[in-house]
C-alpha positions, 0 to 999 in steps of 0.5 A: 611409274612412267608409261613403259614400265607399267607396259613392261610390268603389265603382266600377271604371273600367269603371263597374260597381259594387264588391261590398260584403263589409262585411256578411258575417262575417269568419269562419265559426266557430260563435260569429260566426255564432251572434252576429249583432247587438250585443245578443247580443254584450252577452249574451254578453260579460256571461255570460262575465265572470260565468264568469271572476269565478266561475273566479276565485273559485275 
Protein backbone atom coordinates (compact mmCIF):
# COMPACT_ATOMS: atom_id res chain seq x y z
CA UNK A 1 0.00 0.00 0.00
CA UNK A 2 1.30 3.42 -0.71
CA UNK A 3 2.34 5.49 2.18
CA UNK A 4 -1.26 7.86 2.43
CA UNK A 5 -3.49 5.17 2.35
CA UNK A 6 -1.77 3.40 5.17
CA UNK A 7 -2.09 7.07 7.03
CA UNK A 8 -5.60 6.91 5.85
CA UNK A 9 -6.46 3.35 7.10
CA UNK A 10 -3.99 3.78 10.08
CA UNK A 11 -7.11 3.92 12.24
CA UNK A 12 -8.35 1.11 14.60
CA UNK A 13 -12.14 0.98 15.13
CA UNK A 14 -12.14 2.69 18.21
CA UNK A 15 -10.68 6.02 16.49
CA UNK A 16 -7.30 6.12 17.71
CA UNK A 17 -4.36 6.27 15.39
CA UNK A 18 -2.18 3.42 14.29
CA UNK A 19 1.87 3.84 15.47
CA UNK A 20 3.88 4.37 12.17
CA UNK A 21 6.96 1.87 12.70
CA UNK A 22 8.15 2.72 8.92
CA UNK A 23 10.89 5.20 10.13
CA UNK A 24 12.47 3.02 12.62
CA UNK A 25 15.35 0.56 11.79
CA UNK A 26 14.67 -2.97 11.16
CA UNK A 27 17.54 -3.90 13.12
CA UNK A 28 19.64 -2.98 15.68
CA UNK A 29 23.17 -3.86 14.58
CA UNK A 30 25.88 -1.33 14.01
CA UNK A 31 25.99 -0.70 10.55
CA UNK A 32 21.79 -0.04 10.32
CA UNK A 33 22.45 2.29 12.54
CA UNK A 34 25.60 3.68 11.32
CA UNK A 35 23.84 4.22 7.72
CA UNK A 36 20.94 6.33 8.15
CA UNK A 37 20.49 7.98 4.71
CA UNK A 38 21.05 7.13 1.27
CA UNK A 39 23.89 9.09 0.72
CA UNK A 40 26.09 6.82 3.18
CA UNK A 41 24.54 3.84 1.84
CA UNK A 42 26.14 4.89 -1.68
CA UNK A 43 29.31 5.41 0.07
CA UNK A 44 29.16 2.52 1.62
CA UNK A 45 28.43 0.35 -1.02
CA UNK A 46 30.98 1.89 -3.41
CA UNK A 47 33.89 1.56 -1.06
CA UNK A 48 32.87 -2.03 -0.66
CA UNK A 49 32.80 -2.78 -4.39
CA UNK A 50 36.27 -1.11 -4.47
CA UNK A 51 37.34 -4.15 -1.59
CA UNK A 52 35.89 -6.88 -3.69
CA UNK A 53 37.47 -5.71 -6.98
CA UNK A 54 40.62 -5.46 -5.08
CA UNK A 55 40.10 -9.11 -3.03
CA UNK A 56 39.44 -10.31 -6.33
CA UNK A 57 42.64 -9.35 -7.79
CA UNK A 58 44.36 -11.08 -5.52
Amino acid sequence: MTKNIQLAAGFNKVGKPVEDTSAQPLSNDSLSMSIRNKKEADLFLAALNVVIKIARHK
